[in-house]
CHARMM internal coordinates of N, CA and C (Angstrom, degrees):
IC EDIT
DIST 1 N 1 CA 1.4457
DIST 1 CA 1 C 1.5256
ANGL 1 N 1 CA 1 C 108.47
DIST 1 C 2 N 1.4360
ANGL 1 CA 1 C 2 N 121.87
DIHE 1 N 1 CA 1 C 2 N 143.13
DIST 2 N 2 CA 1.4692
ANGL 1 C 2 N 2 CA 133.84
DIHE 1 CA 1 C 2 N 2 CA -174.72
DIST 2 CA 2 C 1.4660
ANGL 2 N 2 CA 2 C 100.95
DIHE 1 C 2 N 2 CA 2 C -127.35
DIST 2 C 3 N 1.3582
ANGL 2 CA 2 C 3 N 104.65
DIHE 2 N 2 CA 2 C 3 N 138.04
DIST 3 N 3 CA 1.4675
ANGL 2 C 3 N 3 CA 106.83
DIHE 2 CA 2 C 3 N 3 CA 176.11
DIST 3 CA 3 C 1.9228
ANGL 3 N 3 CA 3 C 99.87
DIHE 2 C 3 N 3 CA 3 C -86.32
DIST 3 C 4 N 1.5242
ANGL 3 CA 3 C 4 N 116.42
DIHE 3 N 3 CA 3 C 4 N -163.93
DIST 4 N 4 CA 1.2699
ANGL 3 C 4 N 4 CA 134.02
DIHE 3 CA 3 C 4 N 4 CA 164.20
DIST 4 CA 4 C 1.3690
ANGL 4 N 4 CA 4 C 118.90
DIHE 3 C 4 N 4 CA 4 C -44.76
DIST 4 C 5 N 1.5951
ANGL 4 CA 4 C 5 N 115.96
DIHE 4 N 4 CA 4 C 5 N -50.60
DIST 5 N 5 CA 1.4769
ANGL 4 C 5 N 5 CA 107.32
DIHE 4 CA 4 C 5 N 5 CA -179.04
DIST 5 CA 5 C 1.6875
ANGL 5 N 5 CA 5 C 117.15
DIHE 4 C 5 N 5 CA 5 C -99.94
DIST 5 C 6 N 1.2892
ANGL 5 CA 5 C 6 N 87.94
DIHE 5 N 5 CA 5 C 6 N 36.85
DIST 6 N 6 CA 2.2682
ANGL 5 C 6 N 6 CA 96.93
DIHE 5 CA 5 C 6 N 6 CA 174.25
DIST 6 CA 6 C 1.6482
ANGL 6 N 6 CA 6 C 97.57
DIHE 5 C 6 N 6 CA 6 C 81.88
DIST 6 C 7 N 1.2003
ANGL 6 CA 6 C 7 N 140.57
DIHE 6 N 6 CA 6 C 7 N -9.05
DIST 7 N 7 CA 1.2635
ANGL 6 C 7 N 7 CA 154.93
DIHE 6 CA 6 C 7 N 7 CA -179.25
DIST 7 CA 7 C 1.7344
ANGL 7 N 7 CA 7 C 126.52
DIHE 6 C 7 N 7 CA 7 C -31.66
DIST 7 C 8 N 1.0041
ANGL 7 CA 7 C 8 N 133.67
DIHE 7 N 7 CA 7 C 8 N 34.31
DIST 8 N 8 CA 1.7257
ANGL 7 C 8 N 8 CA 130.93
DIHE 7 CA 7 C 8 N 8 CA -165.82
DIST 8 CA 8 C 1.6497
ANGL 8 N 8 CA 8 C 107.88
DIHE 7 C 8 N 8 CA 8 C 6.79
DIST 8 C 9 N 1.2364
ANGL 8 CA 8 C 9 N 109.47
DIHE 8 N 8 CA 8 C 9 N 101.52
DIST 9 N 9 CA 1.9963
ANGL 8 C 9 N 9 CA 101.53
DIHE 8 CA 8 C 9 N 9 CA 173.37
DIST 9 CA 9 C 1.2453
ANGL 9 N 9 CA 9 C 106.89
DIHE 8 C 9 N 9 CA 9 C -87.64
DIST 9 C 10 N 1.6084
ANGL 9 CA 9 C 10 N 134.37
DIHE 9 N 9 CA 9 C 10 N -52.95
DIST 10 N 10 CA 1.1491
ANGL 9 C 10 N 10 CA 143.46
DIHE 9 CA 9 C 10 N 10 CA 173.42
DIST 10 CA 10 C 2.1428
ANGL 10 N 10 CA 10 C 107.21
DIHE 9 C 10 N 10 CA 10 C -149.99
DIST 10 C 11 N 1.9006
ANGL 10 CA 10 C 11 N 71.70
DIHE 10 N 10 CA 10 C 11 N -157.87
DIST 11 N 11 CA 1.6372
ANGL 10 C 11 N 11 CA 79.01
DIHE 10 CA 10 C 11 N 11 CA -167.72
DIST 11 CA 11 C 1.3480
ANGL 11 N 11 CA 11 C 95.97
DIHE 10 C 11 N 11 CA 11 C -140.18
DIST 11 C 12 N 1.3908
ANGL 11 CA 11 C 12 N 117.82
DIHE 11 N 11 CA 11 C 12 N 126.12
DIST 12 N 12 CA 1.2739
ANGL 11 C 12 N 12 CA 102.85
DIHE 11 CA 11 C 12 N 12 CA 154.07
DIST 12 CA 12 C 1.4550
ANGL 12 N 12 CA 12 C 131.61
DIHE 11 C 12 N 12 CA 12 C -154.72
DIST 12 C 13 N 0.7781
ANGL 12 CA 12 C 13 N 75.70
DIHE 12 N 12 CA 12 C 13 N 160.37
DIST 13 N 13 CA 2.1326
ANGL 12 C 13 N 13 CA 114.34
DIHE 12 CA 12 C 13 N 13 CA -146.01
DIST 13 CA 13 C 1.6832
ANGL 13 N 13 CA 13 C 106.64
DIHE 12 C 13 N 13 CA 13 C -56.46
DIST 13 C 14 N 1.3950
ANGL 13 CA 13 C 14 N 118.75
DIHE 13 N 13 CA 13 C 14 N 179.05
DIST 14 N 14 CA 1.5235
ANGL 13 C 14 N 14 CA 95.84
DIHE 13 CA 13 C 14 N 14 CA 174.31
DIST 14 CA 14 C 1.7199
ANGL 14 N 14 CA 14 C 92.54
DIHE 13 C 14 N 14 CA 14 C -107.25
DIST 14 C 15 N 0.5624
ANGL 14 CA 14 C 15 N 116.16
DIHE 14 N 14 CA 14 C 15 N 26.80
DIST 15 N 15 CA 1.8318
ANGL 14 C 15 N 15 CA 121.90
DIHE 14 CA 14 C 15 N 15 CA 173.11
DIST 15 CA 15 C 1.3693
ANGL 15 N 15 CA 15 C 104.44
DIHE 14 C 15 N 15 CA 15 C -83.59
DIST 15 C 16 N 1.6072
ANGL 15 CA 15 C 16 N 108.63
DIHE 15 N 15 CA 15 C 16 N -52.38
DIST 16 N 16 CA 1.0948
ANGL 15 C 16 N 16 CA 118.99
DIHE 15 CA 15 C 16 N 16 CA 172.33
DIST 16 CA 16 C 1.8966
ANGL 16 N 16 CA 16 C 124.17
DIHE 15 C 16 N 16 CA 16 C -42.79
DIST 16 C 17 N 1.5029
ANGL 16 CA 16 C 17 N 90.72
DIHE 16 N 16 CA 16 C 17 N -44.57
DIST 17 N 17 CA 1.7755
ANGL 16 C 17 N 17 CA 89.44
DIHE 16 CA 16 C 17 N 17 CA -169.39
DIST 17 CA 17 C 1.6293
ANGL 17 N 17 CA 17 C 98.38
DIHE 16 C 17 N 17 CA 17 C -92.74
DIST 17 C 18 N 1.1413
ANGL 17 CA 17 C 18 N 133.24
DIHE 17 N 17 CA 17 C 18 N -15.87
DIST 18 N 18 CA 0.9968
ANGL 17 C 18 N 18 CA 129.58
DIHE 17 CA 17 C 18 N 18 CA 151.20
DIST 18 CA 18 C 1.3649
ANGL 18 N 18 CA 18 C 138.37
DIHE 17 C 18 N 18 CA 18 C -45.81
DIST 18 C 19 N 1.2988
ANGL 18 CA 18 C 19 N 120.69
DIHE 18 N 18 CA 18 C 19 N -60.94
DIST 19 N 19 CA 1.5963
ANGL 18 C 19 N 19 CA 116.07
DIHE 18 CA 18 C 19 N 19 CA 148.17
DIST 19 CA 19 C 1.4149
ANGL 19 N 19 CA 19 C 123.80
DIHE 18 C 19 N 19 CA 19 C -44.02
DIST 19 C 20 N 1.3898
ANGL 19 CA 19 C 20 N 122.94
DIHE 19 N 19 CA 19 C 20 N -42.84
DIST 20 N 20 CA 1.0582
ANGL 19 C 20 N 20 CA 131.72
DIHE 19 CA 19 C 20 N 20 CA -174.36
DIST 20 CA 20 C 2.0068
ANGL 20 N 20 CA 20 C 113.48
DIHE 19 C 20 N 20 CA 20 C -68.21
DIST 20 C 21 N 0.9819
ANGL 20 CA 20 C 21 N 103.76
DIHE 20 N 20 CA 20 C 21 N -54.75
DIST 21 N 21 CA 1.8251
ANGL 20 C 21 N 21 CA 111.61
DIHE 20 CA 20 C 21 N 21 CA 152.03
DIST 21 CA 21 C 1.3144
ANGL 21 N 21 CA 21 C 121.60
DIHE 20 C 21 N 21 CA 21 C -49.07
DIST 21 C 22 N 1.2826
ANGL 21 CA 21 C 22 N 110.90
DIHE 21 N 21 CA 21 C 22 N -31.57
DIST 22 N 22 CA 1.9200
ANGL 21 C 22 N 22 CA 114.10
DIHE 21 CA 21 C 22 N 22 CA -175.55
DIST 22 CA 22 C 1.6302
ANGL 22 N 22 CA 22 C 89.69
DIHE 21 C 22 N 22 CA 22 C -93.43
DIST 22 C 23 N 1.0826
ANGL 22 CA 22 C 23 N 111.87
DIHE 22 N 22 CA 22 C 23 N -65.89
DIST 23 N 23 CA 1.9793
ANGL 22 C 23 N 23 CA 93.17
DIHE 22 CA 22 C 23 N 23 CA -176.09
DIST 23 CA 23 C 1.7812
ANGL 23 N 23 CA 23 C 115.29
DIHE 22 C 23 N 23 CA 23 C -43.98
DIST 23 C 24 N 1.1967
ANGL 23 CA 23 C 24 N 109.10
DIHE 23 N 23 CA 23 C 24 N -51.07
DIST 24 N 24 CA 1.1628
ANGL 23 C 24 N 24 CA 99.42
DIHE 23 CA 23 C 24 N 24 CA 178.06
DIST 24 CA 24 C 2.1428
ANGL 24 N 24 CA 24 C 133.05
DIHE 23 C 24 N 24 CA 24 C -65.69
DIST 24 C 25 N 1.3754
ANGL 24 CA 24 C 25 N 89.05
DIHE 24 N 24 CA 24 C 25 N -48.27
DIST 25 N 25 CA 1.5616
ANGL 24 C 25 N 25 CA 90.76
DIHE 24 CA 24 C 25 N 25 CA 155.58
DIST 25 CA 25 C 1.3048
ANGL 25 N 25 CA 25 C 126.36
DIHE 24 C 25 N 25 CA 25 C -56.53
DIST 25 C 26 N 1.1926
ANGL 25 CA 25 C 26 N 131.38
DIHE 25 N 25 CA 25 C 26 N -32.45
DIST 26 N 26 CA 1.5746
ANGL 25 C 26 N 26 CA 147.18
DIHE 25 CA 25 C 26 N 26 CA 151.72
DIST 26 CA 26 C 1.3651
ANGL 26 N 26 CA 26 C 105.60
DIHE 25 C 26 N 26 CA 26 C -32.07
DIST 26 C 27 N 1.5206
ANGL 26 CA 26 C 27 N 132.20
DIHE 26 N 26 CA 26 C 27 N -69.45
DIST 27 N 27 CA 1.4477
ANGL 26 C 27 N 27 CA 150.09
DIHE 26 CA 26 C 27 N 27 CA 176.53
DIST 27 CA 27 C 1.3700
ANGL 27 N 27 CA 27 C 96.03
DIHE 26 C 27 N 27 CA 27 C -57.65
DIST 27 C 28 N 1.4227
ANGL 27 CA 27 C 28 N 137.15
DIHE 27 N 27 CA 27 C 28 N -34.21
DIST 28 N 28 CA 1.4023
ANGL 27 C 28 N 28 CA 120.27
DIHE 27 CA 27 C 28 N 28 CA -177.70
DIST 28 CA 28 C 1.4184
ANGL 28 N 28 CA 28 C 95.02
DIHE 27 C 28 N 28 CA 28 C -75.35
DIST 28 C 29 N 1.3057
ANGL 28 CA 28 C 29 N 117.92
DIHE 28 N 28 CA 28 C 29 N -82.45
DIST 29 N 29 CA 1.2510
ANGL 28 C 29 N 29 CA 121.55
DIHE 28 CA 28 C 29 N 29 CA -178.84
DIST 29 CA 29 C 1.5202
ANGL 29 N 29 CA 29 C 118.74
DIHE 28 C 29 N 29 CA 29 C -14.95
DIST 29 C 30 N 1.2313
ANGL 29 CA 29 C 30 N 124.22
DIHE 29 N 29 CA 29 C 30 N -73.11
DIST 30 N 30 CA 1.5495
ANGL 29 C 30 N 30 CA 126.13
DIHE 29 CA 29 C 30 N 30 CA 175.42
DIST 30 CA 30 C 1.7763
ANGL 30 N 30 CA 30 C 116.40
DIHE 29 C 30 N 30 CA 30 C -33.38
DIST 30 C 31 N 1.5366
ANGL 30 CA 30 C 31 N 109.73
DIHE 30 N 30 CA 30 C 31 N -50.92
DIST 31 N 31 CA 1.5132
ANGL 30 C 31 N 31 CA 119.24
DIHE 30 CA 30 C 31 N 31 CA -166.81
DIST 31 CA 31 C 1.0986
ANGL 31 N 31 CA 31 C 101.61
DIHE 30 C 31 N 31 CA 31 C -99.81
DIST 31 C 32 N 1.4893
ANGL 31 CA 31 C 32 N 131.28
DIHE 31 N 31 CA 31 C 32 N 23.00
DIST 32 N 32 CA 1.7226
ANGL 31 C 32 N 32 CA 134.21
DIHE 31 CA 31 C 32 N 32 CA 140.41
DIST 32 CA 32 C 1.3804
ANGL 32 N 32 CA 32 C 124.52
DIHE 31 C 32 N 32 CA 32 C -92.52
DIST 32 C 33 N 1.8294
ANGL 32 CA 32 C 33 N 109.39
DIHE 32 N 32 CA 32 C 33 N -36.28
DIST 33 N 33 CA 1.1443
ANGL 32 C 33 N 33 CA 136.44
DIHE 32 CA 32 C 33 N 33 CA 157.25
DIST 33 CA 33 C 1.7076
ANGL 33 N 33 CA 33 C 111.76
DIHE 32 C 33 N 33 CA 33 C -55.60
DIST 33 C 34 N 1.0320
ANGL 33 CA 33 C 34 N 128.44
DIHE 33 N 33 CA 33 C 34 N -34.09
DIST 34 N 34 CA 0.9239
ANGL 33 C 34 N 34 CA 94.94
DIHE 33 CA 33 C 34 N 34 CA -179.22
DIST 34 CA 34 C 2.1516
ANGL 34 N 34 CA 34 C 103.36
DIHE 33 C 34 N 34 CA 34 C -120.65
DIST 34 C 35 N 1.0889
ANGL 34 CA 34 C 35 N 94.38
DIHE 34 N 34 CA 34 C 35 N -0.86
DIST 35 N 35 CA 1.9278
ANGL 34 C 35 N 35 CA 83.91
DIHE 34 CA 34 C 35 N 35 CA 158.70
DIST 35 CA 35 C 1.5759
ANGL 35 N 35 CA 35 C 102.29
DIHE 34 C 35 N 35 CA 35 C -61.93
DIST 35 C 36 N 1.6548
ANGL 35 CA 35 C 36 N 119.98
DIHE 35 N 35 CA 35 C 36 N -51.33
DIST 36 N 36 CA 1.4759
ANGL 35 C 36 N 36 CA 109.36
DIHE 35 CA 35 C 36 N 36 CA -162.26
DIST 36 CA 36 C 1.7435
ANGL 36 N 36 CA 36 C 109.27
DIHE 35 C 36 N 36 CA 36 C -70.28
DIST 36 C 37 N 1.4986
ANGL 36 CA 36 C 37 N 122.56
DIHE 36 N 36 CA 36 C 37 N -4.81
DIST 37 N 37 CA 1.5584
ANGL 36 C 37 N 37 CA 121.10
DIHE 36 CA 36 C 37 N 37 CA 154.60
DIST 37 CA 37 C 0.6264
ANGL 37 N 37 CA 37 C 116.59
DIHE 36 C 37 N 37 CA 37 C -82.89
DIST 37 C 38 N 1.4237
ANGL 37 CA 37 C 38 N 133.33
DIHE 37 N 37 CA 37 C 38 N -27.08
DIST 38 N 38 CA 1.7284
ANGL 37 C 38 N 38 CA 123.44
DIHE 37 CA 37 C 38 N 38 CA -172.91
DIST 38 CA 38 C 1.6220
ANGL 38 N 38 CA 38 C 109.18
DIHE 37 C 38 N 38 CA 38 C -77.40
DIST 38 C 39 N 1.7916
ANGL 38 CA 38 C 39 N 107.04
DIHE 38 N 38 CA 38 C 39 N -29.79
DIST 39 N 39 CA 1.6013
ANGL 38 C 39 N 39 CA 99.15
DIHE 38 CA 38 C 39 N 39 CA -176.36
DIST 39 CA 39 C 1.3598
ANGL 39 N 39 CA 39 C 98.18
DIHE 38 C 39 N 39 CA 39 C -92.20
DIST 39 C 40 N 1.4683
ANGL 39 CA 39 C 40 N 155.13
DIHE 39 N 39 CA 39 C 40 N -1.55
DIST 40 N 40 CA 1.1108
ANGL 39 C 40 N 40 CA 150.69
DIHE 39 CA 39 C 40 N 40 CA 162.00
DIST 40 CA 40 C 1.8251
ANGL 40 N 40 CA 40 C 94.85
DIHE 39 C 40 N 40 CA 40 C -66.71
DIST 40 C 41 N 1.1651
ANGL 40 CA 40 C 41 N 112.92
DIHE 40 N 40 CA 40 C 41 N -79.69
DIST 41 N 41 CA 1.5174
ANGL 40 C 41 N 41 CA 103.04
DIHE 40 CA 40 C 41 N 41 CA -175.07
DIST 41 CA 41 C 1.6386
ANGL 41 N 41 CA 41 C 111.72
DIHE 40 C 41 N 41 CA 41 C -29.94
DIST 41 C 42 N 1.4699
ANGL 41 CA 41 C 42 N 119.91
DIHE 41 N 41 CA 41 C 42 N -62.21
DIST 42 N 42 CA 1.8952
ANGL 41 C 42 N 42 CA 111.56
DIHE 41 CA 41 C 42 N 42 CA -152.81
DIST 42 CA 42 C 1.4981
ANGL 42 N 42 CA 42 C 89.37
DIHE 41 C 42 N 42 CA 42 C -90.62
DIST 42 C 43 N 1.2971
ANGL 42 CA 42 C 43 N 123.66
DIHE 42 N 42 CA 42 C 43 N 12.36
DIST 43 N 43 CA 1.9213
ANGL 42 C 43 N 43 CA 116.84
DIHE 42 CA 42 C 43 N 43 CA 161.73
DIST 43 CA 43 C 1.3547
ANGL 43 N 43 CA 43 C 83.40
DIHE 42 C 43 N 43 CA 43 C -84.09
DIST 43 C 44 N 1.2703
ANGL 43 CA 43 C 44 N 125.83
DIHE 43 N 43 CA 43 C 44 N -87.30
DIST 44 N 44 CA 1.6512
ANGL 43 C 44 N 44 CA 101.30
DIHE 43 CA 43 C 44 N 44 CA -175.62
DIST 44 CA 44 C 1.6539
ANGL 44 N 44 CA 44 C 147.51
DIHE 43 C 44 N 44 CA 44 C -54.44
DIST 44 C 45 N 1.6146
ANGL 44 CA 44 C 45 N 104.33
DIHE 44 N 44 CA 44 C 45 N 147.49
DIST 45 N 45 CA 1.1320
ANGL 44 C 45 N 45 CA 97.86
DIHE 44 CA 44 C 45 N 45 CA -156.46
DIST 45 CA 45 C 1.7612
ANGL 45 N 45 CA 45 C 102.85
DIHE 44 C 45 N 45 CA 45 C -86.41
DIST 45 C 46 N 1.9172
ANGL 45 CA 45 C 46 N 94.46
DIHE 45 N 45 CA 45 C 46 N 174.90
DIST 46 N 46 CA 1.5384
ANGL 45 C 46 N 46 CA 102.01
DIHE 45 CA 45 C 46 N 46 CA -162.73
DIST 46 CA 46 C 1.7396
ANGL 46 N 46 CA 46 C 97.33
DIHE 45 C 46 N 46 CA 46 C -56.45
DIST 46 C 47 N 1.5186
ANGL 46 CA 46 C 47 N 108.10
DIHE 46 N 46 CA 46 C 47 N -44.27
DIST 47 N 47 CA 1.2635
ANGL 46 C 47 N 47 CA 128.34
DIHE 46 CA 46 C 47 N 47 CA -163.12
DIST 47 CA 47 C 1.3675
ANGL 47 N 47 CA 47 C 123.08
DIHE 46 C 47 N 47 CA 47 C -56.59
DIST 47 C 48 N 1.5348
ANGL 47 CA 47 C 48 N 103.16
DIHE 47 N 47 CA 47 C 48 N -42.92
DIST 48 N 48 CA 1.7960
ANGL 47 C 48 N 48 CA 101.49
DIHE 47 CA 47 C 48 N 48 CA 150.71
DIST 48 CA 48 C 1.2283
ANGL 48 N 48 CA 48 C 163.24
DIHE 47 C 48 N 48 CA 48 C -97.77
DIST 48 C 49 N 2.0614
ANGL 48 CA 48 C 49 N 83.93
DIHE 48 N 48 CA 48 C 49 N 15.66
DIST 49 N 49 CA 1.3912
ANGL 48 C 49 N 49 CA 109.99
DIHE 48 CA 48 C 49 N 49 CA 171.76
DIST 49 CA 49 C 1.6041
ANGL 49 N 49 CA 49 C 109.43
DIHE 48 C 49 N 49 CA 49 C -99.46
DIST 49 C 50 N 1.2872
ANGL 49 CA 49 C 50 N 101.48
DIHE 49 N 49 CA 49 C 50 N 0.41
DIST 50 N 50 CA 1.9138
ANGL 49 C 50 N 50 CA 90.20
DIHE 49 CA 49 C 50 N 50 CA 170.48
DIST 50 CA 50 C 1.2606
ANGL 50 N 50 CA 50 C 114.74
DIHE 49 C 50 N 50 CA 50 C -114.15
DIST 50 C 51 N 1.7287
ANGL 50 CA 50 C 51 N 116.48
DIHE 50 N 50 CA 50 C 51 N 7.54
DIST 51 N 51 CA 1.4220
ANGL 50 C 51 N 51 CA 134.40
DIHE 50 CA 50 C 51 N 51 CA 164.18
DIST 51 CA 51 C 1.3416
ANGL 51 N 51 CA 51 C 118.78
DIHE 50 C 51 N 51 CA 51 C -71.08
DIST 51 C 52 N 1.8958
ANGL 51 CA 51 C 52 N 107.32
DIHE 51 N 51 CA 51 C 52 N -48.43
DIST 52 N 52 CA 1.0595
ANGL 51 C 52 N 52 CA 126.69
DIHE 51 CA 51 C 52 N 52 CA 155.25
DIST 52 CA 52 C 1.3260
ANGL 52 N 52 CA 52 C 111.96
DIHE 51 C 52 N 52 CA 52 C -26.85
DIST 52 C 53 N 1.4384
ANGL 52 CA 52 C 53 N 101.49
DIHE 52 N 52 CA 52 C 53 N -89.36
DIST 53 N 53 CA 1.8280
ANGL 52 C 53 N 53 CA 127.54
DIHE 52 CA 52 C 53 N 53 CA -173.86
DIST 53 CA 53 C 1.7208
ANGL 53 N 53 CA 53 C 119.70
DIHE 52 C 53 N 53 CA 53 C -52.53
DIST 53 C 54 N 1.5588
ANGL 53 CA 53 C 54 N 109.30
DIHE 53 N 53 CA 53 C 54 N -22.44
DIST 54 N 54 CA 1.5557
ANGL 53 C 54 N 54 CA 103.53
DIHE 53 CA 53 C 54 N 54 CA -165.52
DIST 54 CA 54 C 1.3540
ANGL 54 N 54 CA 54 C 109.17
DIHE 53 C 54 N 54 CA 54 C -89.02
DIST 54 C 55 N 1.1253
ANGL 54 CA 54 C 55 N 152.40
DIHE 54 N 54 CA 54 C 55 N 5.06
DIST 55 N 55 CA 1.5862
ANGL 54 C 55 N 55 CA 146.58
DIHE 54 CA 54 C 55 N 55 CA 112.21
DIST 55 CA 55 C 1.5399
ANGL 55 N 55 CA 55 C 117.81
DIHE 54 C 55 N 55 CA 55 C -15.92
DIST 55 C 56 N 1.1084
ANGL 55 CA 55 C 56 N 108.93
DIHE 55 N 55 CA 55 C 56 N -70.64
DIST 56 N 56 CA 1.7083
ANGL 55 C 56 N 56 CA 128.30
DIHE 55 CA 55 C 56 N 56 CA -170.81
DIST 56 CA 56 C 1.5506
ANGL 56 N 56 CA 56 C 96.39
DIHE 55 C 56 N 56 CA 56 C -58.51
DIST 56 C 57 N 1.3160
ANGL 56 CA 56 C 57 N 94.06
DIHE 56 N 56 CA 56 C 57 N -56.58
DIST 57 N 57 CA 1.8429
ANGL 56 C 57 N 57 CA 99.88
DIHE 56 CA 56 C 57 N 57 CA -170.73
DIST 57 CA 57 C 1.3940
ANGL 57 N 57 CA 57 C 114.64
DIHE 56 C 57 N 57 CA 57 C -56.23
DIST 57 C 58 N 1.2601
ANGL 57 CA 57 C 58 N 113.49
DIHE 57 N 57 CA 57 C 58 N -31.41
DIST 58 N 58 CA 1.4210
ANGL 57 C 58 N 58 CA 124.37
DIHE 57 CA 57 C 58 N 58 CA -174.60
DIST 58 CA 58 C 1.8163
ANGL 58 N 58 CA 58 C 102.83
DIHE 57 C 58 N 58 CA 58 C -54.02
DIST 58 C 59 N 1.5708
ANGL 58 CA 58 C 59 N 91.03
DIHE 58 N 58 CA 58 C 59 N -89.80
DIST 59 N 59 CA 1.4148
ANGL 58 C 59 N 59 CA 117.03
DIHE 58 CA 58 C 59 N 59 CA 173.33
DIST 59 CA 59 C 1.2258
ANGL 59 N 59 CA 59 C 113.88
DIHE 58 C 59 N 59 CA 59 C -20.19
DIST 59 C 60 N 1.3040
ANGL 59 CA 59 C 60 N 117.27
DIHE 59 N 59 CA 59 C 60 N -73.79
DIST 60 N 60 CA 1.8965
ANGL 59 C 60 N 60 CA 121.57
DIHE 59 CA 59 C 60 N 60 CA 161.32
DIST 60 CA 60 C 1.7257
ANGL 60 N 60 CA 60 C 114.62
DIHE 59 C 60 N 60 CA 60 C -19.51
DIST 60 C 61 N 1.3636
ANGL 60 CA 60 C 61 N 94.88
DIHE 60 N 60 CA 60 C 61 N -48.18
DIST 61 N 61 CA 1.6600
ANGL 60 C 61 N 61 CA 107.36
DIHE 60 CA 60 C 61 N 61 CA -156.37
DIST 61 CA 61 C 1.2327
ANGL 61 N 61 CA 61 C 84.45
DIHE 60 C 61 N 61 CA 61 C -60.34
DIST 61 C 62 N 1.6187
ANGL 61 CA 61 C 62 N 127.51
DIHE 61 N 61 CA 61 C 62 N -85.05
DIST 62 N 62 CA 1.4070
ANGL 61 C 62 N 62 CA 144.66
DIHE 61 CA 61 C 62 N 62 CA -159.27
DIST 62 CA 62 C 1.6281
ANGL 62 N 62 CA 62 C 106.07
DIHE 61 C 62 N 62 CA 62 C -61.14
DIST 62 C 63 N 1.2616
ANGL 62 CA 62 C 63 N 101.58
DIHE 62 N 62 CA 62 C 63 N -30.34
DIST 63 N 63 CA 1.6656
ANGL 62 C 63 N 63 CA 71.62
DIHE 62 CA 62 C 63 N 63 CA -178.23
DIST 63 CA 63 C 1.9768
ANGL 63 N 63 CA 63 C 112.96
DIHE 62 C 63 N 63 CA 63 C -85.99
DIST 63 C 64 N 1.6538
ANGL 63 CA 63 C 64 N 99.18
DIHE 63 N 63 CA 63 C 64 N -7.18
DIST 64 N 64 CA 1.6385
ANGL 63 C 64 N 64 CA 108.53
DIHE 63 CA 63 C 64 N 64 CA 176.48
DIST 64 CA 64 C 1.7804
ANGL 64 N 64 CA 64 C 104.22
DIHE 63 C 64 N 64 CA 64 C -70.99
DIST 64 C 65 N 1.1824
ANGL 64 CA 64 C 65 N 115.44
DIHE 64 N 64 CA 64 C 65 N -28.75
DIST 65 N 65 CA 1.4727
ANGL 64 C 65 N 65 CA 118.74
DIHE 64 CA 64 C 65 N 65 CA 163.48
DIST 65 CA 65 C 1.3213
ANGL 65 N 65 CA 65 C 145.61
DIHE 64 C 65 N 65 CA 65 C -71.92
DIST 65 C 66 N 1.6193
ANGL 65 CA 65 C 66 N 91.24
DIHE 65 N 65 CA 65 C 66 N -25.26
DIST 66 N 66 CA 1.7551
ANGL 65 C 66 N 66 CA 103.85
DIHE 65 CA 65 C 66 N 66 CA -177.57
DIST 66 CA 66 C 1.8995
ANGL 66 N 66 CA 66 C 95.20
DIHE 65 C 66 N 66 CA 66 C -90.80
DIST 66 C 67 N 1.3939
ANGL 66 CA 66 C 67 N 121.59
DIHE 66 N 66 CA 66 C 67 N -19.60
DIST 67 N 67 CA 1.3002
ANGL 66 C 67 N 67 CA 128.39
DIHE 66 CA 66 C 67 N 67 CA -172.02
DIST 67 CA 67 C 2.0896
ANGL 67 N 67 CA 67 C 112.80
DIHE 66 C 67 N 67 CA 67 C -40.42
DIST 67 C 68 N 1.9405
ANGL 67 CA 67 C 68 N 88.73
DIHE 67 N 67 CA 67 C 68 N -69.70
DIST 68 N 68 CA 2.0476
ANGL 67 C 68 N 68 CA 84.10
DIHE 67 CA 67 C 68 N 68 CA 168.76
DIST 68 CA 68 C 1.2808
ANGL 68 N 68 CA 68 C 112.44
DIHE 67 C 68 N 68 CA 68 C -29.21
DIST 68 C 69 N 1.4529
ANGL 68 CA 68 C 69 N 123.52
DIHE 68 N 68 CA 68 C 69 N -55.63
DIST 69 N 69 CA 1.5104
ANGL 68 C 69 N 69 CA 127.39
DIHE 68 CA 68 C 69 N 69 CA -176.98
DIST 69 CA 69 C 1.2581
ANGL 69 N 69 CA 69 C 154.48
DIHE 68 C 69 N 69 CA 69 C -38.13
DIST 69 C 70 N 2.1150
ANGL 69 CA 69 C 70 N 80.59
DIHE 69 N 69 CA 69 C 70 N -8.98
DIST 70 N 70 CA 1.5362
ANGL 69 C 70 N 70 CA 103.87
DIHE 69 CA 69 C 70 N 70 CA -176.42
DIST 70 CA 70 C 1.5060
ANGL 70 N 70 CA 70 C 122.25
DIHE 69 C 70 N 70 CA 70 C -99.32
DIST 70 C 71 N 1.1838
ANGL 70 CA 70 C 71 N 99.52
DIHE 70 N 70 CA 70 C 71 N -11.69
DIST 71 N 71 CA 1.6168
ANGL 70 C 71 N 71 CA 111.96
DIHE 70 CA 70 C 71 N 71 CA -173.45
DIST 71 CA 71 C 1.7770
ANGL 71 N 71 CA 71 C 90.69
DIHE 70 C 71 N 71 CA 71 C -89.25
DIST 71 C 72 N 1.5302
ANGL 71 CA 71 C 72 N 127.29
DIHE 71 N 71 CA 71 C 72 N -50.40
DIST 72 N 72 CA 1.2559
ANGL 71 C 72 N 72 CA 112.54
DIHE 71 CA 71 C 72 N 72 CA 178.83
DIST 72 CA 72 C 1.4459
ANGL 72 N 72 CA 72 C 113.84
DIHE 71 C 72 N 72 CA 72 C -37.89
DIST 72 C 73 N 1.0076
ANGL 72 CA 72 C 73 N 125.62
DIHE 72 N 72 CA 72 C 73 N -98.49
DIST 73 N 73 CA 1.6508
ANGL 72 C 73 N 73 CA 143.49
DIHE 72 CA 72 C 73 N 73 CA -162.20
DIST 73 CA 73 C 1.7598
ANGL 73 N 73 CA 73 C 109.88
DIHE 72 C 73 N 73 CA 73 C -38.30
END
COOR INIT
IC SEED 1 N 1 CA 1 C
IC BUILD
């Protein structure tokens, strides 16, 4: 790098633009990754994501309830 009067400011390296390309492609990557989750989630509906989930949820539920129960006995 040269300032205004031909001056050496720094140097930089290809390490330098390398990180600098990987952070930023990183940020692309992530905020493509996650538009294509966000429109997978609100394409599906509420109704068949708690059809999905209400098995799991169940089980969780009752067995998070029967849990106090274990230290009694």
């Amino acid at each position: 790098m040269v300032d205004e009067e031909g001056h050496i400011k720094g140097i930089v390296t290809i390490d330098d633009v390398v990180d600098v390309v990987q952070r930023e492609a990183t940020k692309i990557f992530k905020t493509r990754v996650m538009e294509a989750l966000m429109r997978r989630i609100f394409k599906n509906r509420i109704r068949e994501m708690i059809k999905k989930r209400a098995g799991w949820l169940t089980i969780l539920f009752l067995s998070e309830m029967f849990t106090p129960l274990h230290g009694i006995f």
